[in-house]
MMTF fields as JSON, N, C-alpha, C and O atoms, coordinates in Angstrom:
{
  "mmtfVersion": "1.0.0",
  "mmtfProducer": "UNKNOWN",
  "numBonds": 455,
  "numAtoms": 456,
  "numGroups": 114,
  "numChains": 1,
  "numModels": 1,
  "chainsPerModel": [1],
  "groupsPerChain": [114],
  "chainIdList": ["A"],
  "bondAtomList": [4, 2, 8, 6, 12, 10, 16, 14, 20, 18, 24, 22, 28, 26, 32, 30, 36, 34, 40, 38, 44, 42, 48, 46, 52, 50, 56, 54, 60, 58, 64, 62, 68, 66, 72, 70, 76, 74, 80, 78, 84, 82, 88, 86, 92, 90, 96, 94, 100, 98, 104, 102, 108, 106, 112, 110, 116, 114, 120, 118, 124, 122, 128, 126, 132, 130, 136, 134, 140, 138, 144, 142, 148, 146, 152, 150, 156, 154, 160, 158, 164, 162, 168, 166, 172, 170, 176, 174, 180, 178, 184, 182, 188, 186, 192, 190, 196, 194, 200, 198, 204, 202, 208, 206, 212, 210, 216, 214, 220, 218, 224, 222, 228, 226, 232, 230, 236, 234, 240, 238, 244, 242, 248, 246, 252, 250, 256, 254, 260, 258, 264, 262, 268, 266, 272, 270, 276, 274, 280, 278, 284, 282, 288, 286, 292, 290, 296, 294, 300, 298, 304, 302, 308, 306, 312, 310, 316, 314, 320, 318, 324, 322, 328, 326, 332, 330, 336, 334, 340, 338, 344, 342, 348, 346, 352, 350, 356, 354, 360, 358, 364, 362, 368, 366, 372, 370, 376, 374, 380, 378, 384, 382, 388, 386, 392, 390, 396, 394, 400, 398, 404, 402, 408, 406, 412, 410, 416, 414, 420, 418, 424, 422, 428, 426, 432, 430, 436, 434, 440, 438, 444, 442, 448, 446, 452, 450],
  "bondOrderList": [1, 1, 1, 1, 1, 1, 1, 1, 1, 1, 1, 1, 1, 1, 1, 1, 1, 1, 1, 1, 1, 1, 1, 1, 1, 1, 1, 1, 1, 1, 1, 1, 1, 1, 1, 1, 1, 1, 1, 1, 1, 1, 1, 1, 1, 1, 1, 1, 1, 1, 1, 1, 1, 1, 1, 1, 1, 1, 1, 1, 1, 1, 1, 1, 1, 1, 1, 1, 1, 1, 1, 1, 1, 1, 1, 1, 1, 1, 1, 1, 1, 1, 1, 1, 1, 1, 1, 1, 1, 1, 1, 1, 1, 1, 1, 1, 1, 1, 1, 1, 1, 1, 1, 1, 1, 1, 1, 1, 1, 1, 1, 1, 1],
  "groupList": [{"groupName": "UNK", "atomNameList": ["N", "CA", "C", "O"], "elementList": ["N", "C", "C", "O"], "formalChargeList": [0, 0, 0, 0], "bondAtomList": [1, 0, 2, 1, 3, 2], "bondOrderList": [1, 1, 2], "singleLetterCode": "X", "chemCompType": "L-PEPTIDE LINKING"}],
  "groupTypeList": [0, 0, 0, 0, 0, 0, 0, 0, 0, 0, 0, 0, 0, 0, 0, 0, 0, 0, 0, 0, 0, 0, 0, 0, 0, 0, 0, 0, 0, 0, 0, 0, 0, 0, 0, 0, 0, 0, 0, 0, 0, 0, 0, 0, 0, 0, 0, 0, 0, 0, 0, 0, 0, 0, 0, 0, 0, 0, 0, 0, 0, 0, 0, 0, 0, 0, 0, 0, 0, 0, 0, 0, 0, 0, 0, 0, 0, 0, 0, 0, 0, 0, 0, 0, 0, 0, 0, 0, 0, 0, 0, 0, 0, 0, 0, 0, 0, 0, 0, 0, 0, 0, 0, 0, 0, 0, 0, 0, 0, 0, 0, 0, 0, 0],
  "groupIdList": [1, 2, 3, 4, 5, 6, 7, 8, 9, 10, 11, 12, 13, 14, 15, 16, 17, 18, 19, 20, 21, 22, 23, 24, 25, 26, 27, 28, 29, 30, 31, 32, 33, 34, 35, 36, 37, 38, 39, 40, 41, 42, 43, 44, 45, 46, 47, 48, 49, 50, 51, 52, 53, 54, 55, 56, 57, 58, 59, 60, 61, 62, 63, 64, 65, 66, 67, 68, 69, 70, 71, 72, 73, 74, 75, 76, 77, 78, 79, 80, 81, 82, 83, 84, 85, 86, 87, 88, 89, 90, 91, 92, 93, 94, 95, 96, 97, 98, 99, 100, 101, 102, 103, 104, 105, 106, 107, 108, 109, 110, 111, 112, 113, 114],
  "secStructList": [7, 7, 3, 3, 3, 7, 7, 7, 1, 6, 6, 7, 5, 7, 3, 3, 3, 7, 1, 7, 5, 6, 6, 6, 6, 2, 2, 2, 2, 2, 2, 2, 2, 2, 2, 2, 6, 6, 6, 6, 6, 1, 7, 5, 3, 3, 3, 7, 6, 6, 7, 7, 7, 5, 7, 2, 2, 2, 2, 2, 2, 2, 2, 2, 2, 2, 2, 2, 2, 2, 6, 6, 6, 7, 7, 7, 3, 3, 3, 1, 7, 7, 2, 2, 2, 2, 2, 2, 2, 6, 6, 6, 1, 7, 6, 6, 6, 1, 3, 3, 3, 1, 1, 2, 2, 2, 2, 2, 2, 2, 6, 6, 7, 7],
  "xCoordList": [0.845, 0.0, 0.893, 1.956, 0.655, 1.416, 0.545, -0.355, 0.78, 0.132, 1.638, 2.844, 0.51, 1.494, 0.661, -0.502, 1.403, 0.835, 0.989, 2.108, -0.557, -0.004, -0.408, -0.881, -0.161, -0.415, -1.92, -2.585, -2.463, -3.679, -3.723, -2.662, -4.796, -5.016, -5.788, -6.701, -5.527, -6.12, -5.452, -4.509, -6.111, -6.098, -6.389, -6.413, -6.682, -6.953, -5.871, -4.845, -5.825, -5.308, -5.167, -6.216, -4.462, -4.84, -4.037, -3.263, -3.918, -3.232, -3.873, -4.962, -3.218, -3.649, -3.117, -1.933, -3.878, -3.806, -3.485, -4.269, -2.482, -2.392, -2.315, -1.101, -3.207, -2.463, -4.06, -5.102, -3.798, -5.159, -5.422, -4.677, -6.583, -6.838, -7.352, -8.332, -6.567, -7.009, -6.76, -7.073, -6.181, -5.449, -4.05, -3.78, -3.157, -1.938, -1.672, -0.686, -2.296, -2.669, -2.953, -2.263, -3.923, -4.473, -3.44, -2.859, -2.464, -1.443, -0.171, 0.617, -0.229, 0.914, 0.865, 1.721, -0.328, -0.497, -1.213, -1.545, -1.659, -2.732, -1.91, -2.505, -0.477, -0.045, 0.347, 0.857, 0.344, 1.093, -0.235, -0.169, -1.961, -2.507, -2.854, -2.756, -3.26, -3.269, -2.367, -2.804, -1.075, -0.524, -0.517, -0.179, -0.924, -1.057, -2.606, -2.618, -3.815, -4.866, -5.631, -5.968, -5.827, -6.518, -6.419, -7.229, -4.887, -4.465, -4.789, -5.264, -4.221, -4.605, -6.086, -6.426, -6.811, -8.463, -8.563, -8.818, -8.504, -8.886, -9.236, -9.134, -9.941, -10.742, -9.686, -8.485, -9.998, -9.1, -9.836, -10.954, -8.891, -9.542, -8.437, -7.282, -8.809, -8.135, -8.912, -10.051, -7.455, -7.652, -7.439, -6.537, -8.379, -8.025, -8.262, -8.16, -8.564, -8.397, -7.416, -7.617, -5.946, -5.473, -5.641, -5.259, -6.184, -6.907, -7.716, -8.694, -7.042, -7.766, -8.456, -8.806, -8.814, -9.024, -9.834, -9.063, -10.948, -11.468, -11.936, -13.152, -11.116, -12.053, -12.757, -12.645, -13.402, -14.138, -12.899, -13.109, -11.876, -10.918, -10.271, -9.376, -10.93, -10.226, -11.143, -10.928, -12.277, -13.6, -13.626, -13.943, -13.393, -13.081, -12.041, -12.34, -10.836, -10.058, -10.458, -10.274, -11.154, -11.335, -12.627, -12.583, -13.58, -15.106, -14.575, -14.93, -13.351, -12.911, -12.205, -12.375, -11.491, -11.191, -12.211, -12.086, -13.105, -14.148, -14.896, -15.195, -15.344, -15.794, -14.939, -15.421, -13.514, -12.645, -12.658, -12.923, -12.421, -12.483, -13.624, -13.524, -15.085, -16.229, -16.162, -16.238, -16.02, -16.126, -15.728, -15.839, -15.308, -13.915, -14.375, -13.726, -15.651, -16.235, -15.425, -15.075, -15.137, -14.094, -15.409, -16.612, -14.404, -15.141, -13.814, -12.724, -14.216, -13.503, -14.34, -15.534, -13.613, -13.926, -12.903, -11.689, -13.814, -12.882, -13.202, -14.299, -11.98, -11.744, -11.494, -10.939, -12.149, -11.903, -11.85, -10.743, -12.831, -13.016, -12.94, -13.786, -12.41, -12.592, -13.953, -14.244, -14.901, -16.034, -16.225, -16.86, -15.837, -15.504, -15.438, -16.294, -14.506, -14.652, -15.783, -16.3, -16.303, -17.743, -18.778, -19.532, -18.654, -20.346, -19.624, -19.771, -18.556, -18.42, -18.838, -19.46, -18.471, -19.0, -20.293, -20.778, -20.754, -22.579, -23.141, -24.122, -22.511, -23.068, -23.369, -24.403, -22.324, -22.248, -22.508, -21.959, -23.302, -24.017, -23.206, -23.22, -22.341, -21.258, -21.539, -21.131, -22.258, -22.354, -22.561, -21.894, -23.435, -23.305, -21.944, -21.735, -21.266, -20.217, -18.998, -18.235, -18.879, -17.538, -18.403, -18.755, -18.412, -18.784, -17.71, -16.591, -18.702, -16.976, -17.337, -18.43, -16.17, -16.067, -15.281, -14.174, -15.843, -14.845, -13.719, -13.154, -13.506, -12.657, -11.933, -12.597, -10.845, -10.227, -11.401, -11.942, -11.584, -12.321, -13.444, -13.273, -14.038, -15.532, -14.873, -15.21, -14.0, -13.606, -13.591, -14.221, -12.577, -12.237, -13.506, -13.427, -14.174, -15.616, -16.511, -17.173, -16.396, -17.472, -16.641, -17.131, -15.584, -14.649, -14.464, -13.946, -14.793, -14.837, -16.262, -16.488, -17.253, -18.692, -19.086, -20.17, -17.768, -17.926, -18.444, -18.722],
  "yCoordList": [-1.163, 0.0, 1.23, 1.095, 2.388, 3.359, 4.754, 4.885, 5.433, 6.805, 7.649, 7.494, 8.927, 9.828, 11.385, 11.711, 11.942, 13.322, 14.306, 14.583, 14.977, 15.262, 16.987, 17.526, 17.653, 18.94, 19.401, 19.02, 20.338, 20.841, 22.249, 22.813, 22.915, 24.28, 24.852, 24.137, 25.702, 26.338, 25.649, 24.864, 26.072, 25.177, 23.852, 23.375, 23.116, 21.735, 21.101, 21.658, 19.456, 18.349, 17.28, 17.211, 16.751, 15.772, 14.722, 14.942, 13.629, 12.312, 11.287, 11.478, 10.29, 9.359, 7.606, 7.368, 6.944, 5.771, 4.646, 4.675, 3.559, 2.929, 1.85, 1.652, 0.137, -1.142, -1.324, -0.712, -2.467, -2.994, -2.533, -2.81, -1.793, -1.546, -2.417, -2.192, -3.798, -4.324, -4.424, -3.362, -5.478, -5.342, -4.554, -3.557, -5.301, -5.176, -3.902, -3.422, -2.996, -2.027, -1.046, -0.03, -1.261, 0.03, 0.079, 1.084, -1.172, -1.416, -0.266, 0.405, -0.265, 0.385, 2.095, 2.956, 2.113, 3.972, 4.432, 5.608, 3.789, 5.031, 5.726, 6.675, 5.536, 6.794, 7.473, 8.483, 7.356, 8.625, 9.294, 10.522, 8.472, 8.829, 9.808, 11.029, 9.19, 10.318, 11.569, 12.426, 11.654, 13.117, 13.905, 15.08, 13.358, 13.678, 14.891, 16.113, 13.906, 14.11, 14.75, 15.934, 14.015, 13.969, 14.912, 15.751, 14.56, 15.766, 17.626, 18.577, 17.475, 19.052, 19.538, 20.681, 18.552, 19.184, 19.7, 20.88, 19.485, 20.599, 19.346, 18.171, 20.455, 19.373, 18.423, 18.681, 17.872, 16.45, 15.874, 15.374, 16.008, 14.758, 13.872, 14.278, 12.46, 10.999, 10.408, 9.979, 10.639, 9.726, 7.947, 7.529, 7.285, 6.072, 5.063, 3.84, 5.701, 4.793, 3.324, 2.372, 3.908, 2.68, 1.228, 0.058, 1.826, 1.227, -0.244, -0.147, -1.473, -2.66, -3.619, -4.643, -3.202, -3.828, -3.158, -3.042, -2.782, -2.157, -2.741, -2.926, -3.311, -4.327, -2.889, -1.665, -3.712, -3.018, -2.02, -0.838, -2.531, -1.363, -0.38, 0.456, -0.704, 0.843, 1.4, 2.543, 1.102, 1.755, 2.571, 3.756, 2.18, 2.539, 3.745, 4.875, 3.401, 4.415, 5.748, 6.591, 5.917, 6.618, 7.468, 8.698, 6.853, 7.588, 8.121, 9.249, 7.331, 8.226, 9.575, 10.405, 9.899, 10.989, 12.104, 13.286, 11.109, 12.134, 12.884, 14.04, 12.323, 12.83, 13.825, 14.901, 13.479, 14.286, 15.748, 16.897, 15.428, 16.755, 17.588, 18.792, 16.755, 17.265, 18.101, 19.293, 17.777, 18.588, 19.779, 20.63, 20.192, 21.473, 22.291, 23.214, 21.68, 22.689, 22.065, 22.918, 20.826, 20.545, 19.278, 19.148, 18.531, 17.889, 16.854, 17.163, 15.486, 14.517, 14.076, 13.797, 14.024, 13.472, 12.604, 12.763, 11.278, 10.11, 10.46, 10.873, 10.188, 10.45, 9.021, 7.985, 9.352, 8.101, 6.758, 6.228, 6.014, 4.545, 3.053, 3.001, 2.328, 1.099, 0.787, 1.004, 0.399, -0.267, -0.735, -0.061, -1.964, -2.931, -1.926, -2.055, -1.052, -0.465, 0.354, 0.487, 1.04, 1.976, 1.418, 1.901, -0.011, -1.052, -1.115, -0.013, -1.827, -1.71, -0.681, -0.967, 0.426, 1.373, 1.756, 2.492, 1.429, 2.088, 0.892, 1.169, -0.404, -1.563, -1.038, -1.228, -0.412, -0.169, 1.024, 1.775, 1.318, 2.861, 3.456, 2.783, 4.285, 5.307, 6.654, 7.789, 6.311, 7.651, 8.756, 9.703, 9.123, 10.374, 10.868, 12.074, 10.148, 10.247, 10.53, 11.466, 9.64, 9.844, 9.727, 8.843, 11.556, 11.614, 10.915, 10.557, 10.747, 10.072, 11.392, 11.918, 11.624, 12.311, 11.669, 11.213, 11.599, 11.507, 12.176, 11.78, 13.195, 13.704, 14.809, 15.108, 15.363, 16.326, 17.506, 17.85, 17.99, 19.109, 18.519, 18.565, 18.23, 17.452, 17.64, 18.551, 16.716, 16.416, 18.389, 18.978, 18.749, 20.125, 21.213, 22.365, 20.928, 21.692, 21.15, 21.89, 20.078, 19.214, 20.177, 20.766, 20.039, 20.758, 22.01, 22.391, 23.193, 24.547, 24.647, 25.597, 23.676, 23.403, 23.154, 22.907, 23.333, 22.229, 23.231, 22.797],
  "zCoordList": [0.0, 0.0, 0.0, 0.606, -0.563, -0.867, -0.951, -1.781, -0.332, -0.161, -0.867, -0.676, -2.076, -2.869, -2.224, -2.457, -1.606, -1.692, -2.967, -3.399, -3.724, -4.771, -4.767, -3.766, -5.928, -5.576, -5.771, -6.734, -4.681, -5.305, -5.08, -4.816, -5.142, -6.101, -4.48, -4.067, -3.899, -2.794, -1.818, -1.919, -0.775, 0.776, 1.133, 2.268, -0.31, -0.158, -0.1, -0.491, 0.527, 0.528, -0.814, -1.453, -1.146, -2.143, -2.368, -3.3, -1.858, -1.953, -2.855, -3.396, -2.981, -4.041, -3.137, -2.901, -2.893, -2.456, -3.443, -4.392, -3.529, -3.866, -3.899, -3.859, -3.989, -3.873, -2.914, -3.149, -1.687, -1.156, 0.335, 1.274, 0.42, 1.786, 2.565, 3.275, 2.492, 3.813, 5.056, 5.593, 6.109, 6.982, 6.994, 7.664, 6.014, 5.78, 5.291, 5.851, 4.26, 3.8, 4.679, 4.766, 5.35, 6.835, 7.063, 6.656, 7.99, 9.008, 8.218, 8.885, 6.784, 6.052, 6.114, 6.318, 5.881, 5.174, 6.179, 6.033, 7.395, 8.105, 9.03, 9.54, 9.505, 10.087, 9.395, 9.88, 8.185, 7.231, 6.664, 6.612, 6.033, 6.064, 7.239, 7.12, 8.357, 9.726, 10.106, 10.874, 9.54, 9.57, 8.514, 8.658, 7.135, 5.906, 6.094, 5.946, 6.479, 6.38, 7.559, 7.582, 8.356, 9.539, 10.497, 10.889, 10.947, 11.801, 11.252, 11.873, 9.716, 9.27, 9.011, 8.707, 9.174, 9.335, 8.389, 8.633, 7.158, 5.372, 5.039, 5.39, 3.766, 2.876, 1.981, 1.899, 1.662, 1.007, 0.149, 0.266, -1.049, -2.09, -2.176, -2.309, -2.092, -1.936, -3.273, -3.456, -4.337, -5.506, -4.947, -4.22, -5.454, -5.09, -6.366, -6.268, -7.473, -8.29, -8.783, -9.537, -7.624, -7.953, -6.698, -6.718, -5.994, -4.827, -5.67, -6.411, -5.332, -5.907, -5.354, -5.941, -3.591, -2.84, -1.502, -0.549, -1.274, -0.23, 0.885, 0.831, 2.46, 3.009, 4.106, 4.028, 4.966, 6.286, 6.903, 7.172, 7.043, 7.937, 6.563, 6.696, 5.325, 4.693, 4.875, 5.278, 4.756, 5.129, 6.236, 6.131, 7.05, 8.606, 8.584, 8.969, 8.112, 7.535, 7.5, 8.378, 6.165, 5.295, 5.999, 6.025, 6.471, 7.648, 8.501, 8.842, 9.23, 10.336, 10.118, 11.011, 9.139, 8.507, 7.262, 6.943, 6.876, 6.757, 7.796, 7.499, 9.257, 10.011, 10.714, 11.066, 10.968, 11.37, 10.403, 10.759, 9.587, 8.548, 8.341, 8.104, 8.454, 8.903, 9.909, 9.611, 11.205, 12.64, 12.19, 13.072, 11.181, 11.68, 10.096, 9.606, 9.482, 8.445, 7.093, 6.277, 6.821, 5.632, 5.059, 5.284, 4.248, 3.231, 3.369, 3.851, 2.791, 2.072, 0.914, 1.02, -0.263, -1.584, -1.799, -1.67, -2.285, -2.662, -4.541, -4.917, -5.559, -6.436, -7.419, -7.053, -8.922, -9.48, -8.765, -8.857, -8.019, -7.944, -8.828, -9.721, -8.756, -9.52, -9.392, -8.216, -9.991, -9.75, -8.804, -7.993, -8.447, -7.508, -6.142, -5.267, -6.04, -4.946, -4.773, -3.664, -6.014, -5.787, -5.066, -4.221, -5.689, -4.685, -3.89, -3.361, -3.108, -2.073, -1.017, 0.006, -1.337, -0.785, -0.826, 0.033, -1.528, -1.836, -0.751, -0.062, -0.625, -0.049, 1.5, 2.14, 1.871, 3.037, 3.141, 3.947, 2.406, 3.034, 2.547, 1.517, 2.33, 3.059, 1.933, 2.175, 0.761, -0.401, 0.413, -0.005, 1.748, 2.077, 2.832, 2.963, 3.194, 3.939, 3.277, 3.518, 2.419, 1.493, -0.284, -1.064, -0.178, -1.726, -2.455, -2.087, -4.264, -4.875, -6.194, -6.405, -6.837, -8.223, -9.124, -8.838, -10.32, -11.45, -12.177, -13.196, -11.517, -12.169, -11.195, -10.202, -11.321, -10.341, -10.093, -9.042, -11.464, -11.455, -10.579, -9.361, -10.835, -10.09, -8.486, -7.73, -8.197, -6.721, -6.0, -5.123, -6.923, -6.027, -6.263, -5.837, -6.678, -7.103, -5.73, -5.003, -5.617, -4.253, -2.858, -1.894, -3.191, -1.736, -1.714, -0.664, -2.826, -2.595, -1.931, -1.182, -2.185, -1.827, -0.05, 0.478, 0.528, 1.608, 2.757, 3.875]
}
């Protein structure tokens, strides 16, 4: 699993996740996710398109830092999904929680929105 911090346009956040969020995966990127993201309380878009694997604890992940970023007036947008990961997520509820966009523009348009 591999977290890239990449550049974005304002006061936003924007990383890109890579490889499988499962155990091994959480266990890899969530303290770097967590000082990347979490801790700075801004809105964030998390490309995860290369993300090939979504279990319950990326899920977990990813809510707990949307809500974090929530409290404090921000947004999280998850960006470009694999299919596979989109139902996953729709399965489990989560579309109001972690919007998704197709495209950068889309993502940072949802987060000037926030």
């Amino acid at each position: 699993m591999e977290l890239r911090v990449l550049e974005a346009p304002g006061d936003f956040i924007y990383v890109a996740l890579e490889g499988r969020l499962d155990l091994a995966g959480v266990q890899a990127v969530q303290p770097q996710f967590t000082s990347r993201v979490v801790a700075r309380k801004r809105s964030t878009a998390v490309d995860v398109s290369g993300v090939t694997f979504l279990a319950s604890l990326g899920m977990r992940m990813l809510v707990e830092a949307a809500r974090t970023v929530h409290r404090v007036g921000g947004r999280l947008v998850l960006l470009r999904p694999q299919q596979h990961v989109r139902e996953a997520l729709e399965m489990a509820g989560l579309a109001p929680l972690l919007p998704v966009a197709s495209s950068e523009a889309e993502a940072f348009s949802l987060l000037g929105s926030a």
